[in-house]
ROTIGU-914832 format. One line per field, with one value per atom (N, C-alpha, C): residue number from 0; residue in one letter; atom name; x, y, z. Coordinates in pm, whole numbers. Atoms other than C-alpha are relative to their C-alpha. Example, Ala and Ser with C-alpha at 12.3 -4.5 7.8 and 13.67 -1.06 7.14 Angstrom:
2
seq: (0|0|0|1|1|1);
type: (A|A|A|S|S|S);
atom: (N|CA|C|N|CA|C);
u: (89|1230|90|-82|1367|-77);
v: (-119|-450|120|-119|-106|109);
w: (0|780|0|-6|714|73);
REM end
This chain:
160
seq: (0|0|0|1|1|1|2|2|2|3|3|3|4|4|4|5|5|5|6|6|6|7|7|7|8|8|8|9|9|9|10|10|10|11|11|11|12|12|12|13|13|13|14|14|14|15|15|15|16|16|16|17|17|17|18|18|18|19|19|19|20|20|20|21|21|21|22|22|22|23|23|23|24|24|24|25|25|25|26|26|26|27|27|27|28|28|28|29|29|29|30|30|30|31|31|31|32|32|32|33|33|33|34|34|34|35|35|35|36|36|36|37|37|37|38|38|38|39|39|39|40|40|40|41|41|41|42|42|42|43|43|43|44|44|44|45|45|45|46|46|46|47|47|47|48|48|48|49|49|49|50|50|50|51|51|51|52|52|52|53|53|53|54|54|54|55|55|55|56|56|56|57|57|57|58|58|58|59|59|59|60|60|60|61|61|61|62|62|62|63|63|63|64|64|64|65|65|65|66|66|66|67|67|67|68|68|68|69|69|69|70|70|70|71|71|71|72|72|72|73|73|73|74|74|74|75|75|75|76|76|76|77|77|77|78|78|78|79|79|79|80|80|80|81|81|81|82|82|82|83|83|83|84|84|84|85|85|85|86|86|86|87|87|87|88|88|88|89|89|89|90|90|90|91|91|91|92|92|92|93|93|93|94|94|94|95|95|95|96|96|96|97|97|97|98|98|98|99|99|99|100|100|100|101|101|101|102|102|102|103|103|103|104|104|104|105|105|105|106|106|106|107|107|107|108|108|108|109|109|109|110|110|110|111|111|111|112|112|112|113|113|113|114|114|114|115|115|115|116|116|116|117|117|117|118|118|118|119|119|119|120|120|120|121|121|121|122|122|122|123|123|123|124|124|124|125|125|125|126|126|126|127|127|127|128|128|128|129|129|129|130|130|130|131|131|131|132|132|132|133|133|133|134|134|134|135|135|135|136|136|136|137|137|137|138|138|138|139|139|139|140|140|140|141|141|141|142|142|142|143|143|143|144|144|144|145|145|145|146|146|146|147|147|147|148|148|148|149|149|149|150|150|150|151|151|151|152|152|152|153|153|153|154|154|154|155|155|155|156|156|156|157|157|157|158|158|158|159|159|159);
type: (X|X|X|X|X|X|X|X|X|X|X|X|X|X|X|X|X|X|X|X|X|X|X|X|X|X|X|X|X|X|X|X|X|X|X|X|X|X|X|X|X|X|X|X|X|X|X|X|X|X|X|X|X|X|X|X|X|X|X|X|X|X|X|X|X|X|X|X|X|X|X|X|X|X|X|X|X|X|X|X|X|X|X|X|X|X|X|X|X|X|X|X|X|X|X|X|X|X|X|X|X|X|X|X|X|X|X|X|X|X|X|X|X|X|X|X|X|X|X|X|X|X|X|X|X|X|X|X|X|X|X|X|X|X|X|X|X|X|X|X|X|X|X|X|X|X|X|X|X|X|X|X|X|X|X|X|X|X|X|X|X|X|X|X|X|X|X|X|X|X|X|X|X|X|X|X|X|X|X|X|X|X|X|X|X|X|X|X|X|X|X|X|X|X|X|X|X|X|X|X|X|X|X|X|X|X|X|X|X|X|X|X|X|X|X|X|X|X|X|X|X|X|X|X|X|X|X|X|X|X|X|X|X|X|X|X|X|X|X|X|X|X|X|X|X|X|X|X|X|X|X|X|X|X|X|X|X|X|X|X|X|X|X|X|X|X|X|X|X|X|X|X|X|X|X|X|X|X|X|X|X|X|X|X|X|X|X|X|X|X|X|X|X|X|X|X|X|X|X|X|X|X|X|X|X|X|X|X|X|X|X|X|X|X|X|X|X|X|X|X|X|X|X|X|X|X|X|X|X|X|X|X|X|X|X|X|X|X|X|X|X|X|X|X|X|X|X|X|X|X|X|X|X|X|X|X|X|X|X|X|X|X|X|X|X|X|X|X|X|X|X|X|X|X|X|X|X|X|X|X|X|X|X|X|X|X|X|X|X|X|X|X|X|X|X|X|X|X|X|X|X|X|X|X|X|X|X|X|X|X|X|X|X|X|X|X|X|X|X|X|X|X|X|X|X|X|X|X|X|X|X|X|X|X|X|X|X|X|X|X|X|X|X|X|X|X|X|X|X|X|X|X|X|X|X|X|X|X|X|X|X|X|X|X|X|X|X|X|X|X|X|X|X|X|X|X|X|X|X|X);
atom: (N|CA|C|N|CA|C|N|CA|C|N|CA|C|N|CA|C|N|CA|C|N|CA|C|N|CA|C|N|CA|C|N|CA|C|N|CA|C|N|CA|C|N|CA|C|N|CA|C|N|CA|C|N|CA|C|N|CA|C|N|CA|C|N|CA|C|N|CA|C|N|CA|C|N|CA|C|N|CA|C|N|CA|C|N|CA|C|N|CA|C|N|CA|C|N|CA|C|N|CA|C|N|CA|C|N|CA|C|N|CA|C|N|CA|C|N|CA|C|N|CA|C|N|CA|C|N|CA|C|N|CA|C|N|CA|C|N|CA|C|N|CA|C|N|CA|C|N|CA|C|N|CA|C|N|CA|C|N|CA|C|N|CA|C|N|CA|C|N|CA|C|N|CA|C|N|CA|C|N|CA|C|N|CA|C|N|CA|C|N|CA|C|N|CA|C|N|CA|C|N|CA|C|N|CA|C|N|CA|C|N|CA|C|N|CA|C|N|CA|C|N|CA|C|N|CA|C|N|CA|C|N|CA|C|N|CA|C|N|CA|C|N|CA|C|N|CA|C|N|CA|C|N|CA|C|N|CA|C|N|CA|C|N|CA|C|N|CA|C|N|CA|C|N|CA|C|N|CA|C|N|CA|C|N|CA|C|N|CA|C|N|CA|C|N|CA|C|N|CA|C|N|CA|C|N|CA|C|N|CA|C|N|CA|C|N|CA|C|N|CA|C|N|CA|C|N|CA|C|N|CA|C|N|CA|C|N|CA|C|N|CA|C|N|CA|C|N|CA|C|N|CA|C|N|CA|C|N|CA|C|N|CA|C|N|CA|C|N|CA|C|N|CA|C|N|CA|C|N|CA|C|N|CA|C|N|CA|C|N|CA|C|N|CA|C|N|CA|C|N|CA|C|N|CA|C|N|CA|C|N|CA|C|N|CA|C|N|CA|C|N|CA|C|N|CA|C|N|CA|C|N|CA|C|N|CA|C|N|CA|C|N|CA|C|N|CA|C|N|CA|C|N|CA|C|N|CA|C|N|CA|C|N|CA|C|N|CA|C|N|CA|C|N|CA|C|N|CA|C|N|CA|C|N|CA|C|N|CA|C|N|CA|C|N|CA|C|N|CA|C|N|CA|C|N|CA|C|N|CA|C|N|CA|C|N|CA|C|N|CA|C|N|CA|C|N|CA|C|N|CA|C|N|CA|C|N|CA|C|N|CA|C|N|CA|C|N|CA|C|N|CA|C|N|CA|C|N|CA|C);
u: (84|0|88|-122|142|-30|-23|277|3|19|249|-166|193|-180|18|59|-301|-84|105|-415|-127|104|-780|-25|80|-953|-85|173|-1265|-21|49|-1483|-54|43|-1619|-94|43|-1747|-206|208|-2208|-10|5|-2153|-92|0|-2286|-5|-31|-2188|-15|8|-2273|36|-57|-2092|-100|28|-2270|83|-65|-2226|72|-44|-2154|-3|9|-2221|24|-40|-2136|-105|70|-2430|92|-20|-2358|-115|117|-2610|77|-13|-2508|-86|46|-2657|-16|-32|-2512|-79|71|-2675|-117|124|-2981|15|-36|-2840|20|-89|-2800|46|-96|-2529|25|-16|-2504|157|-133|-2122|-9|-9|-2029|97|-159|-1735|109|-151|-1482|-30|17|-1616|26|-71|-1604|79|-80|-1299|142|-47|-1158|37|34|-1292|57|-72|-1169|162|-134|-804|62|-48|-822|10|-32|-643|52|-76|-444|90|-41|-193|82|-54|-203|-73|9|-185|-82|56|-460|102|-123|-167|41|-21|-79|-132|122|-485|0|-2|-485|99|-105|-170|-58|63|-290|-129|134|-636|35|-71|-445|61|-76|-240|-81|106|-525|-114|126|-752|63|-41|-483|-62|41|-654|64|-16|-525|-92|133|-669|68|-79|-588|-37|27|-569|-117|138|-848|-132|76|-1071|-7|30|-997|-43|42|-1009|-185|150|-1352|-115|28|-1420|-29|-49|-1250|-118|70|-1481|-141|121|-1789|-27|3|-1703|-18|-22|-1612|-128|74|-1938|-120|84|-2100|28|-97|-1895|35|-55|-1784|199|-66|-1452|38|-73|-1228|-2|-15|-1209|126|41|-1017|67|-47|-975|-10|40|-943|61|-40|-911|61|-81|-633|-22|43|-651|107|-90|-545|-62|69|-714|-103|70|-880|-109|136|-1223|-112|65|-1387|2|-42|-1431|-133|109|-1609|-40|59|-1811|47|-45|-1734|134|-157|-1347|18|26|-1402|-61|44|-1578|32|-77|-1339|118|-87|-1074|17|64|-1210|-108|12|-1439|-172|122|-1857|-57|72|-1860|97|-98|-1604|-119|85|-1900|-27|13|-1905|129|-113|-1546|19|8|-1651|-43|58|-1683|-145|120|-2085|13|88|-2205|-98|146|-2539|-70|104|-2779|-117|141|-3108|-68|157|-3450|1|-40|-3417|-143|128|-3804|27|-20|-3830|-30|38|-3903|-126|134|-4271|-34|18|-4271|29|-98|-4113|-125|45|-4360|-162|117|-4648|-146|139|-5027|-62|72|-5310|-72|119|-5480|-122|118|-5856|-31|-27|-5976|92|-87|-5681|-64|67|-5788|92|-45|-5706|-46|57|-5754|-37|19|-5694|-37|-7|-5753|158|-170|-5371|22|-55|-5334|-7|59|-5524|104|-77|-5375|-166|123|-5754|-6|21|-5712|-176|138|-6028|-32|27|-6086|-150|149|-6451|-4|68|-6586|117|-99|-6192|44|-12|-6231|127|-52|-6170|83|-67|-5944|-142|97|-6227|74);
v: (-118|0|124|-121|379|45|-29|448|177|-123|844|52|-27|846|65|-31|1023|-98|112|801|65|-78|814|51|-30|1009|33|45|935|134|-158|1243|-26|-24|1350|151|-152|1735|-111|24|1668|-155|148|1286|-8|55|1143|-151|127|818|-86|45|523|-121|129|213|-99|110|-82|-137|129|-429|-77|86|-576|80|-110|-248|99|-108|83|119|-92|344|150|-150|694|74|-51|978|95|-110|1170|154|-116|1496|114|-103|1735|-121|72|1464|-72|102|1288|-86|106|997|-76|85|701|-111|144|427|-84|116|102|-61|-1|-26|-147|79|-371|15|31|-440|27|21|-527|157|-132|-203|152|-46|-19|33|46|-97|61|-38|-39|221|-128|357|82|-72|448|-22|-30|357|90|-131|643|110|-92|864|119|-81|1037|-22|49|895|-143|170|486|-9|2|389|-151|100|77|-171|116|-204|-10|-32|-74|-45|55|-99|-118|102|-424|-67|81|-535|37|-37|-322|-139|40|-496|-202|105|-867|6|14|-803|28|6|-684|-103|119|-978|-110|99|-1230|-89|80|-1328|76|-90|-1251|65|-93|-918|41|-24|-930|157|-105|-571|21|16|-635|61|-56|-619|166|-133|-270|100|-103|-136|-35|-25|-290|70|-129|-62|106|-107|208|67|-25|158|98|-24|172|157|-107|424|133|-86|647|63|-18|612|74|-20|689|146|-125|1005|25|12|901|26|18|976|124|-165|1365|-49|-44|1466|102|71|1426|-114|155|1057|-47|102|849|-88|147|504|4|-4|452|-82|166|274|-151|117|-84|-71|76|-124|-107|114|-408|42|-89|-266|-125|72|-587|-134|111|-945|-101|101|-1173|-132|97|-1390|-156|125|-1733|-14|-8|-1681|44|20|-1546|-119|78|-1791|-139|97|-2069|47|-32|-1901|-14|-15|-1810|-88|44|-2048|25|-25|-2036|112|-58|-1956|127|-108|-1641|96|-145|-1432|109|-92|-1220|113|-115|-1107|132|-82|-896|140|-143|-521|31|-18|-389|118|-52|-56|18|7|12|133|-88|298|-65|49|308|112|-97|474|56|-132|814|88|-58|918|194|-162|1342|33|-43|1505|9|10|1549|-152|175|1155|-46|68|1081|109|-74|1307|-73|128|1121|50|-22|1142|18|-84|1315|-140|138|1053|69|-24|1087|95|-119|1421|126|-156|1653|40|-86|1937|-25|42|1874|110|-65|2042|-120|61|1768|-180|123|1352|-56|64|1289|31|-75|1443|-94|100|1158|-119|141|843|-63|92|708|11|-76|911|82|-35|1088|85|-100|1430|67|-63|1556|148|-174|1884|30|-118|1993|38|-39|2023|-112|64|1732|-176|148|1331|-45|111|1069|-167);
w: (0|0|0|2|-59|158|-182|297|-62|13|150|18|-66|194|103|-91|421|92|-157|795|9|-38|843|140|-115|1094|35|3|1238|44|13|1227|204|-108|1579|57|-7|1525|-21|-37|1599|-55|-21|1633|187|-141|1976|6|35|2003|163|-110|2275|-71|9|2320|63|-28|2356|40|-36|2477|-176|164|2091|-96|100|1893|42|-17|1875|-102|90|1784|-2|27|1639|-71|75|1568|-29|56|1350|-44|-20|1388|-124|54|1145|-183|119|866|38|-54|1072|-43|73|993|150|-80|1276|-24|76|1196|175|-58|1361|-22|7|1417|19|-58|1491|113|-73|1751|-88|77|1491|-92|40|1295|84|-65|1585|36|-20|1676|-82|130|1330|33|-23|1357|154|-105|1739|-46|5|1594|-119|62|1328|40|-67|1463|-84|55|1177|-5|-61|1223|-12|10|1199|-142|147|846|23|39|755|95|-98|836|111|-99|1141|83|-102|1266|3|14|1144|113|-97|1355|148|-116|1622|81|-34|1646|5|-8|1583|143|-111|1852|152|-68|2083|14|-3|2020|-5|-39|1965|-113|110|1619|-122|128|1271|-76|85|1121|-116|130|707|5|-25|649|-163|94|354|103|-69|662|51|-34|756|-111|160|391|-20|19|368|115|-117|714|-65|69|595|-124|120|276|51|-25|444|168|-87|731|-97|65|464|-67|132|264|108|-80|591|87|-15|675|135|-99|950|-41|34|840|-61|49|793|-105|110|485|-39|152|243|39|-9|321|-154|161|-32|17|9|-54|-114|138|-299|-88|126|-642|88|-52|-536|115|-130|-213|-22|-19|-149|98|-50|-46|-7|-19|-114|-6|-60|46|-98|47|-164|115|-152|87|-56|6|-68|-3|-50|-7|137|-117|295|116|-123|423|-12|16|254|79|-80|452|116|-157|785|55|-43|783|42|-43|841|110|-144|1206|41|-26|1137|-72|101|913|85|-121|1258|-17|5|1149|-87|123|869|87|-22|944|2|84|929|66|-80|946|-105|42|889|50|-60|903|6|-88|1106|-51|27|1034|102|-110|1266|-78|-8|1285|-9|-52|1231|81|-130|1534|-8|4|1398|-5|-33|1334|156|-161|1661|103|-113|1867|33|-58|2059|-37|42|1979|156|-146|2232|26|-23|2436|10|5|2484|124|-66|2624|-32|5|2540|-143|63|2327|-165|181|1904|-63|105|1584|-97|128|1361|38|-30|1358|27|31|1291|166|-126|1653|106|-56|1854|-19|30|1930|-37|76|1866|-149|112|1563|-69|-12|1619|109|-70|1656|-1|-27|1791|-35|-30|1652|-30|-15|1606|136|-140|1971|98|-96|2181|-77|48|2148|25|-23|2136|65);
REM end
């Protein structure tokens, strides 16, 4: 790989991020966007620092777990952190990288009960604040039906 790239580094400006027991959520804020992390994805992303070049996380994260991490796995991170902008700018994955793991070699390699080792992130459905806001129970004062959790507004007046 060209050891002249630029090391990524994971973005952190209107992130809020909570660690879980096996995942790692982030809401991204400044895009209403919330991404789902795995561990090993996770993992991947707290060691961009700026810094540690791809090979380096890889050894890093090998040597912390005590399992071999090809550095294929971090590029296909890398890939998907990137696409998710989790990730300063101007990060570019260089021509050459190995950005992707075809699953039937992978899993002639590693093996069935390794498909856990693969990087994921994932975005989540993040309701708008008008979606996300609760309906009137019966009695409080309405204008419209949408307003009601019965969905049923009397007269304009009252919830049914």
């Amino acid at each position: 790989m060209d050891l002249t790239m630029t090391p990524p580094l994971a973005r952190s400006a209107a992130l809020i991020v909570r660690e879980l027991e096996a995942e790692t959520l982030v809401y991204d804020s400044a895009h209403d966007e919330a991404i789902c992390m795995n561990a090993l994805a996770a993992a991947i992303w707290r060691r961009c620092d700026g810094s540690t070049l791809p090979a380096a996380i890889a050894e890093d994260l090998a040597a912390a777990h005590g399992v071999d991490v090809d550095e294929a796995v971090v590029w296909v991170a890398l890939r998907e952190l990137k696409a998710k902008r989790l990730l300063e700018e101007p990060f570019e994955l260089p021509p050459g990288a190995k950005t992707e793991l075809e699953r039937r070699d992978f899993l002639k390699t590693f093996g069935v009960g390794a498909a856990f080792l693969l990087p994921t992130v994932t975005s989540i459905v993040v309701p708008t604040p008008a979606q996300a806001q609760s309906c009137l129970p019966t009695g409080f004062v309405c204008t419209a039906n949408g307003q009601c959790c019965s969905n049923i507004c009397i007269a304009g007046l009252v919830c049914a």
